[in-house]
PDB file of N, CA, C and O in Angstrom:
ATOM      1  N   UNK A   1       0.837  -1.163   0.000  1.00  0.00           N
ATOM      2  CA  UNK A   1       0.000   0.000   0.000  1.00  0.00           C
ATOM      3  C   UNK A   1       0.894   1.243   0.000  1.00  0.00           C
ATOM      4  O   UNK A   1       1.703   1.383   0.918  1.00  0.00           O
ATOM      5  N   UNK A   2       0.777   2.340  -1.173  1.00  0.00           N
ATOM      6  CA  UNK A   2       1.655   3.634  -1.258  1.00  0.00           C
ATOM      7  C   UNK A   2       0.776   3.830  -0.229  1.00  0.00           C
ATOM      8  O   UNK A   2      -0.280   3.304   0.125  1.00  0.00           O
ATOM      9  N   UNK A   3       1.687   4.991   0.284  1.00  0.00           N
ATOM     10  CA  UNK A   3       0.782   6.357   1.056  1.00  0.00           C
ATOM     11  C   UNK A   3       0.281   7.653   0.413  1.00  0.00           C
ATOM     12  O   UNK A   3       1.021   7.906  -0.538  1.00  0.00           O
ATOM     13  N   UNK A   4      -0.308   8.219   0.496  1.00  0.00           N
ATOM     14  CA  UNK A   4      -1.274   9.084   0.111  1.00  0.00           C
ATOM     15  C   UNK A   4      -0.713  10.296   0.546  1.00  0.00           C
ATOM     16  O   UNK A   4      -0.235  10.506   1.661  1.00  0.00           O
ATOM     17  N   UNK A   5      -0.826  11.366  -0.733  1.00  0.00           N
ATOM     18  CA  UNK A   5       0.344  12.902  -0.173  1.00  0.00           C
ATOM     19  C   UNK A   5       0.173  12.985   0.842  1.00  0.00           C
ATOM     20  O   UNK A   5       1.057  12.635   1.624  1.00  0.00           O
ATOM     21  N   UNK A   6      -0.930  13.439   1.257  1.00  0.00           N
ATOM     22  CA  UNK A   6      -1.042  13.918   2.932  1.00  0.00           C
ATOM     23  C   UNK A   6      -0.350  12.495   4.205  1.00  0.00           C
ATOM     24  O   UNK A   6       0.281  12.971   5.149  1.00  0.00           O
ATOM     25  N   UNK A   7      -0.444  11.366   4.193  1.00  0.00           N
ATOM     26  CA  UNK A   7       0.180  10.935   4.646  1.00  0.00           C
ATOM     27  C   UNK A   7       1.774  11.488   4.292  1.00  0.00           C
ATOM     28  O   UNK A   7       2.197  12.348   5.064  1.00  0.00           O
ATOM     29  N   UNK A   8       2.406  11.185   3.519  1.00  0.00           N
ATOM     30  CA  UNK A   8       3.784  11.166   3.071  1.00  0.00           C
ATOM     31  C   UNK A   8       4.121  12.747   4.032  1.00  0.00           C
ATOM     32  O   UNK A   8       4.903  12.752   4.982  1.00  0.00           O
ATOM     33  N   UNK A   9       3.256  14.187   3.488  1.00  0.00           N
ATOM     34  CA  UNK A   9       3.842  15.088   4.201  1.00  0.00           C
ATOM     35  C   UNK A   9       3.903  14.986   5.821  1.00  0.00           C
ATOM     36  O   UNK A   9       4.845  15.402   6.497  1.00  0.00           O
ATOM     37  N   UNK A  10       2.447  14.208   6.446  1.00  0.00           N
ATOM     38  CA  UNK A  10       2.587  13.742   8.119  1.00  0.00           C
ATOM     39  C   UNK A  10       3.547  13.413   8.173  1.00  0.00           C
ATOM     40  O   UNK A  10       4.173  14.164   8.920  1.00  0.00           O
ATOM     41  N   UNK A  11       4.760  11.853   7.399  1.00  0.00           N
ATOM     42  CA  UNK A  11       5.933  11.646   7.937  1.00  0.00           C
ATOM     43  C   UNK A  11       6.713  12.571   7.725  1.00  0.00           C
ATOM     44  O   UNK A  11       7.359  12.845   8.736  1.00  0.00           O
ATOM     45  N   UNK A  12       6.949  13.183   6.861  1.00  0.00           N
ATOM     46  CA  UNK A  12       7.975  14.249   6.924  1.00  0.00           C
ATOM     47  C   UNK A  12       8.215  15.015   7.787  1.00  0.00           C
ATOM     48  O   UNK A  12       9.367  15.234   8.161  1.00  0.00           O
ATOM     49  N   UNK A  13       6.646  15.871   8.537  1.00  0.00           N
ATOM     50  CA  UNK A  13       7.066  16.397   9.737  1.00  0.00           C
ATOM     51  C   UNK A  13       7.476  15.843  10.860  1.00  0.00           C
ATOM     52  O   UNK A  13       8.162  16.381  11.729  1.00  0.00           O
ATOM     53  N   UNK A  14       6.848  14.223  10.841  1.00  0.00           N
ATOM     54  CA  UNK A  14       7.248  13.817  12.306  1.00  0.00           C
ATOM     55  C   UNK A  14       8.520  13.617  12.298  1.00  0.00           C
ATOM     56  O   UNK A  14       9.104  13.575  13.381  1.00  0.00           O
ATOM     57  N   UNK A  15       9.367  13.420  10.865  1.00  0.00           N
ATOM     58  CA  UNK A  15      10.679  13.202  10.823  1.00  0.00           C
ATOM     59  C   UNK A  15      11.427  14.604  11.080  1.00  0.00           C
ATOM     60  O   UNK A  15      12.600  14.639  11.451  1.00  0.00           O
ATOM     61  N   UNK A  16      10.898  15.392  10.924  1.00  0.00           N
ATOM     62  CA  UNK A  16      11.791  16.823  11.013  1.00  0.00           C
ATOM     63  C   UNK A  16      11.073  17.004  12.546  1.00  0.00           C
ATOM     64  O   UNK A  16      11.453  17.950  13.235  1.00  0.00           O
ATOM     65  N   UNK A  17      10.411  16.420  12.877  1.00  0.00           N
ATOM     66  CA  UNK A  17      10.063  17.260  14.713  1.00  0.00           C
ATOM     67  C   UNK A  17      11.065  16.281  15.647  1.00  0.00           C
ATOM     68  O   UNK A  17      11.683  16.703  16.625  1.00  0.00           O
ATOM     69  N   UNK A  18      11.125  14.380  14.981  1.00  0.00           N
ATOM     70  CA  UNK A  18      11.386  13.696  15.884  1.00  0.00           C
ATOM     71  C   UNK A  18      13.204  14.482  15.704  1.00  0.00           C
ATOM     72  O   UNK A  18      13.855  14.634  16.737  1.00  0.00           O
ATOM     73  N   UNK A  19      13.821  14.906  14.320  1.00  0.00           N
ATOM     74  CA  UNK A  19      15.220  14.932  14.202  1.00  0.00           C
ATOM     75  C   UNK A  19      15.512  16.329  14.654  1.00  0.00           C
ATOM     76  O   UNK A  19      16.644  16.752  14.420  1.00  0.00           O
ATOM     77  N   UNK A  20      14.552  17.204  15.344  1.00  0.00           N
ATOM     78  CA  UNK A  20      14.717  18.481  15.856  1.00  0.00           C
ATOM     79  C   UNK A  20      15.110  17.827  17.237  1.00  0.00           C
ATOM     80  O   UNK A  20      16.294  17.591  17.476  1.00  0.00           O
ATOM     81  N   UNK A  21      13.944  17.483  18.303  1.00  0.00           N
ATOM     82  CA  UNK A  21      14.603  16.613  19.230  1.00  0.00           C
ATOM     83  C   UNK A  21      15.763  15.741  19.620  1.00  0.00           C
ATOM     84  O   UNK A  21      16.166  15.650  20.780  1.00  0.00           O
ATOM     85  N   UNK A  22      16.275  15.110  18.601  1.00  0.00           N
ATOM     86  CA  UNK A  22      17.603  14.291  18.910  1.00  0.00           C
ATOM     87  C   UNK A  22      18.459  15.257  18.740  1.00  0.00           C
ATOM     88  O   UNK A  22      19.325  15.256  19.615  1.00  0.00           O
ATOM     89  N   UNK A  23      18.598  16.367  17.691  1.00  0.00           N
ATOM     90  CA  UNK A  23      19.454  17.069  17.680  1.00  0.00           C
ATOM     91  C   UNK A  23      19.775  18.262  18.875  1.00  0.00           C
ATOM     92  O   UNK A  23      20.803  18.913  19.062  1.00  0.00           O
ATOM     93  N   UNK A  24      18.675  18.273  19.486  1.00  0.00           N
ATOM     94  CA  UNK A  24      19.354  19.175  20.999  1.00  0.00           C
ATOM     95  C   UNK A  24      19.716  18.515  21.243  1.00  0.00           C
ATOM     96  O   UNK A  24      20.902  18.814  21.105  1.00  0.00           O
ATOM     97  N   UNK A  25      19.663  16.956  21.839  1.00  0.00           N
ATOM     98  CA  UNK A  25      20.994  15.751  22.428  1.00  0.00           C
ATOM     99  C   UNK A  25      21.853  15.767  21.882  1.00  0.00           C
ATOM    100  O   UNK A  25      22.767  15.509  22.666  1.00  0.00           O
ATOM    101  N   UNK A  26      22.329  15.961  20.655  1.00  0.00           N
ATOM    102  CA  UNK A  26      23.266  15.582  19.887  1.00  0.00           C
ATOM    103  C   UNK A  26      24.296  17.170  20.494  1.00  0.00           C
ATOM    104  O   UNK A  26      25.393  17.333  21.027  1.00  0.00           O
ATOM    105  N   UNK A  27      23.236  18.016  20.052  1.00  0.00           N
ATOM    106  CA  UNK A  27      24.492  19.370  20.114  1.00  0.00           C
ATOM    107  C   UNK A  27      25.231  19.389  21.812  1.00  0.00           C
ATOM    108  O   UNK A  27      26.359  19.852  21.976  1.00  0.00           O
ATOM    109  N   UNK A  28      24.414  18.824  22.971  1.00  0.00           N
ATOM    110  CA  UNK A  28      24.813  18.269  23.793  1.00  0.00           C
ATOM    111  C   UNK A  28      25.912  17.535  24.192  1.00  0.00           C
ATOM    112  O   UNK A  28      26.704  17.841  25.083  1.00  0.00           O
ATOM    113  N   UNK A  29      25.925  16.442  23.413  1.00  0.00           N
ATOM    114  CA  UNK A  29      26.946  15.307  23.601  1.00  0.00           C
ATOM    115  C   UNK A  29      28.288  15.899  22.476  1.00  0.00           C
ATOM    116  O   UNK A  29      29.459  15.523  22.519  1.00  0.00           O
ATOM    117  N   UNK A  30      27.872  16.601  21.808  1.00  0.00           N
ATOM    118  CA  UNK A  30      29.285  17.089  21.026  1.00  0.00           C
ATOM    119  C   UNK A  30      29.792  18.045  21.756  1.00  0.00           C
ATOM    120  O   UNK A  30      31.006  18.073  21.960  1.00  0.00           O
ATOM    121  N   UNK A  31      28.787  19.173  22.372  1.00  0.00           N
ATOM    122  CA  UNK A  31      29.917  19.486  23.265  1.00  0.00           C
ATOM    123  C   UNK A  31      30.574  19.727  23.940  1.00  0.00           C
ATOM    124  O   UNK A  31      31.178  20.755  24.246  1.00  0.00           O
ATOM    125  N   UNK A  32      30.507  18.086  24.503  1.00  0.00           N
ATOM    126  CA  UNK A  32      30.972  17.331  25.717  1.00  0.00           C
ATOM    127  C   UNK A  32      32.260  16.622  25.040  1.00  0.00           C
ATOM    128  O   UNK A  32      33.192  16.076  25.631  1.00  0.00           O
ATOM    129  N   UNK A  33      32.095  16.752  23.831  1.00  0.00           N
ATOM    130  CA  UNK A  33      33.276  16.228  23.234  1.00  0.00           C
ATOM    131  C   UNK A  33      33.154  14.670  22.393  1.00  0.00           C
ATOM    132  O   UNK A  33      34.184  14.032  22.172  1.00  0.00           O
ATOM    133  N   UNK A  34      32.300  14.343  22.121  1.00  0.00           N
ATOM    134  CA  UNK A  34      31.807  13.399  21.273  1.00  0.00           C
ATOM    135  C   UNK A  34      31.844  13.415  19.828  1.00  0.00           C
ATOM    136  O   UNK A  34      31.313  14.364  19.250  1.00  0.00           O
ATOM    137  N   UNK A  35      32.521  12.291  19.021  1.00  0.00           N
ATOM    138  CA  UNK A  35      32.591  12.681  17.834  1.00  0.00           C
ATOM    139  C   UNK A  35      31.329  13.092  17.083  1.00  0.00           C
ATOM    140  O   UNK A  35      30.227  12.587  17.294  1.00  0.00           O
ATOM    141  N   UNK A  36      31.646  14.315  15.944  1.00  0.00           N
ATOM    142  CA  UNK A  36      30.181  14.407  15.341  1.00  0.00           C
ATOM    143  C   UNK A  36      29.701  13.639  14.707  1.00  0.00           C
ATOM    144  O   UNK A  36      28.490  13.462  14.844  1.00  0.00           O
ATOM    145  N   UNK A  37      30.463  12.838  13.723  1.00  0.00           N
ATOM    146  CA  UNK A  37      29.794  12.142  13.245  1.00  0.00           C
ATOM    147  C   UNK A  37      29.207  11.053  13.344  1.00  0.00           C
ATOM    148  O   UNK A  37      28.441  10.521  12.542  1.00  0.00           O
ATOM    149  N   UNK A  38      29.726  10.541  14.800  1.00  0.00           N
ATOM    150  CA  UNK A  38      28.733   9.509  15.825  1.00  0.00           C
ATOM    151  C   UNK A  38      27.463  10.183  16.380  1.00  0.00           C
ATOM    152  O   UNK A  38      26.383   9.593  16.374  1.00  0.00           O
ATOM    153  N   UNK A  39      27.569  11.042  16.709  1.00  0.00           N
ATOM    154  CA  UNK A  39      26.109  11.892  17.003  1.00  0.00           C
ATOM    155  C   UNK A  39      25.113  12.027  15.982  1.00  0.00           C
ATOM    156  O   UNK A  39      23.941  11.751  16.242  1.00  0.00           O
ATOM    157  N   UNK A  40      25.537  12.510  14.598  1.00  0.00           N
ATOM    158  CA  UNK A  40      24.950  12.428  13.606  1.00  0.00           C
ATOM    159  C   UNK A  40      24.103  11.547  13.105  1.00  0.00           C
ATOM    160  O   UNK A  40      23.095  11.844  12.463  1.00  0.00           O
ATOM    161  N   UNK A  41      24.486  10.393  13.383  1.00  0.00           N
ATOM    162  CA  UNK A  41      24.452   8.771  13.056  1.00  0.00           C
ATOM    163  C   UNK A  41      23.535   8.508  14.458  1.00  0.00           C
ATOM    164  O   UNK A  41      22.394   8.065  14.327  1.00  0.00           O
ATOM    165  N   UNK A  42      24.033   8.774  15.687  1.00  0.00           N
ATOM    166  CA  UNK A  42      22.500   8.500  16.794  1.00  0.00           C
ATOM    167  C   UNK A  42      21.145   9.541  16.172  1.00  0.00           C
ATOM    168  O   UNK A  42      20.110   8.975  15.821  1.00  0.00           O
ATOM    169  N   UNK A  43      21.240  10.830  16.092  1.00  0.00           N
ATOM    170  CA  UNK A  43      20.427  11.135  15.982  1.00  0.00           C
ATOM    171  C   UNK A  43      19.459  10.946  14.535  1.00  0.00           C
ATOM    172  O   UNK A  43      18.229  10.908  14.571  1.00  0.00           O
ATOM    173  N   UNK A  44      20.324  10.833  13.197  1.00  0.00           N
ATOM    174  CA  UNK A  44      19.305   9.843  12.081  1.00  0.00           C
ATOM    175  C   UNK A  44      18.764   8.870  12.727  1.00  0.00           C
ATOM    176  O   UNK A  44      17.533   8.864  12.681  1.00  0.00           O
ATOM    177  N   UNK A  45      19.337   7.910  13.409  1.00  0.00           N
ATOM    178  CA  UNK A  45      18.897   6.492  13.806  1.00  0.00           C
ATOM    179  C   UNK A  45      17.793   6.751  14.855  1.00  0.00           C
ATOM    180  O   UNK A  45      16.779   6.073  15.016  1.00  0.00           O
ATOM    181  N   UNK A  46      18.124   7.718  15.458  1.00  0.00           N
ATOM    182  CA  UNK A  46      16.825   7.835  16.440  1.00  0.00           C
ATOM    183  C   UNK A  46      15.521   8.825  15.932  1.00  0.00           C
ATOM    184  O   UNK A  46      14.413   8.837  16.468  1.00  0.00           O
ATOM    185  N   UNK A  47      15.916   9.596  14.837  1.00  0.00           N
ATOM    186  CA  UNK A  47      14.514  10.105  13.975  1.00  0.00           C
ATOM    187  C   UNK A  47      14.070   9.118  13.843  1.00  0.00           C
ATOM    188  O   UNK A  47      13.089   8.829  14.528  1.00  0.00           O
ATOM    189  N   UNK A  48      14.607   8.174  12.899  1.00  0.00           N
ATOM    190  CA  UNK A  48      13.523   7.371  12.163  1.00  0.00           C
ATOM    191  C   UNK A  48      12.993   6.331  13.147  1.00  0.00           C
ATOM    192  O   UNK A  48      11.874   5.885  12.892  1.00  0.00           O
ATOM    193  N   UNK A  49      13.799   5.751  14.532  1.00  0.00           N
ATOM    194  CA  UNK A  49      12.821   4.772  14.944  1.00  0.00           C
ATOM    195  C   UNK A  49      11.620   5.835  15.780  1.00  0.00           C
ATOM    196  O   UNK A  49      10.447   5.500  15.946  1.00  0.00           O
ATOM    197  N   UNK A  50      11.961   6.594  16.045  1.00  0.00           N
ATOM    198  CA  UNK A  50      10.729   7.750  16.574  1.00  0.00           C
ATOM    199  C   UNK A  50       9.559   7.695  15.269  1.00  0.00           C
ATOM    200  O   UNK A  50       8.379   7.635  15.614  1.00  0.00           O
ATOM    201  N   UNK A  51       9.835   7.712  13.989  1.00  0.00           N
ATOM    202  CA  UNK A  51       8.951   8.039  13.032  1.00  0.00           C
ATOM    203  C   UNK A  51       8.022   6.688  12.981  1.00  0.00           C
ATOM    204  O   UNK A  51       6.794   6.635  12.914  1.00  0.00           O
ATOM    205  N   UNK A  52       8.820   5.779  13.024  1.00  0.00           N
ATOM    206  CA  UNK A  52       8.785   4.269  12.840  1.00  0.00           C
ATOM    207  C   UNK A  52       7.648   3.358  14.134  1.00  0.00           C
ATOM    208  O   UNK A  52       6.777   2.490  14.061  1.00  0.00           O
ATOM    209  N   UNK A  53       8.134   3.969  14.968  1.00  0.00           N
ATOM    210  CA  UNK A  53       6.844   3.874  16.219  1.00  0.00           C
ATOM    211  C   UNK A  53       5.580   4.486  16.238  1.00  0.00           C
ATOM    212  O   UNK A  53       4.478   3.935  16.231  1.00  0.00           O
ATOM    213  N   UNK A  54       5.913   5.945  16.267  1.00  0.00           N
ATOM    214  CA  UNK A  54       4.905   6.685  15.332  1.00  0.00           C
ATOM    215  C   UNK A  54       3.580   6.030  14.554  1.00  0.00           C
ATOM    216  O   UNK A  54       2.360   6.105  14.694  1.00  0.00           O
ATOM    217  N   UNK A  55       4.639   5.246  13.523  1.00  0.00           N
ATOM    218  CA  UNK A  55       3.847   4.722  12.498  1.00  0.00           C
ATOM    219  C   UNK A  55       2.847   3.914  13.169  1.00  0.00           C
ATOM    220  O   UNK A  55       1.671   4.065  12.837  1.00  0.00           O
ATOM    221  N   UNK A  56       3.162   3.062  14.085  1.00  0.00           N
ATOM    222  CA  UNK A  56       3.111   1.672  14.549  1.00  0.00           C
ATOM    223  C   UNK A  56       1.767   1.985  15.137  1.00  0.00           C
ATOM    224  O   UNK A  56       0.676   1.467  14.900  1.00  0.00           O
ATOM    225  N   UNK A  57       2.152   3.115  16.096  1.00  0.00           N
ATOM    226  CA  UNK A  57       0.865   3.279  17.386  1.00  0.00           C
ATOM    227  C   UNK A  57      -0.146   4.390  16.798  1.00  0.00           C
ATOM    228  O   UNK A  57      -1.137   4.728  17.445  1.00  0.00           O
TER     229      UNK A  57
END
C-alpha cells in the first residue's frame, strides 16, 4: 500500500520534529566532546525509529 500525499507530508514532519529533538541531544553530547559524526548517526537512527513507532501506534 503507497501512502497518500497527505500521509507522506505527516511523515515528513514527524521526521523533522522527531530529528529536531535528537538534535538538541546531539548538540549536547558534542559538546561534551563526542565525535560528530557519531552523534549524527544516533540522531538519524533515532529520527527514524521515533517516526517508525509513530507509524506503529
Amino acid at each position: 500500500m503507497l501512502p497518500n500525499p497527505q500521509s507522506r507530508s505527516e511523515v515528513v514532519t514527524q521526521l523533522a520534529v522527531a530529528s529536531l529533538g535528537a538534535g538538541v541531544v546531539t548538540t549536547i553530547a558534542v559538546a561534551q566532546g563526542q565525535n560528530p559524526l557519531t552523534a549524527l548517526g544516533i540522531t538519524l537512527f533515532s529520527a527514524i525509529a521515533a517516526v517508525m513507532v509513530g507509524q506503529v501506534i
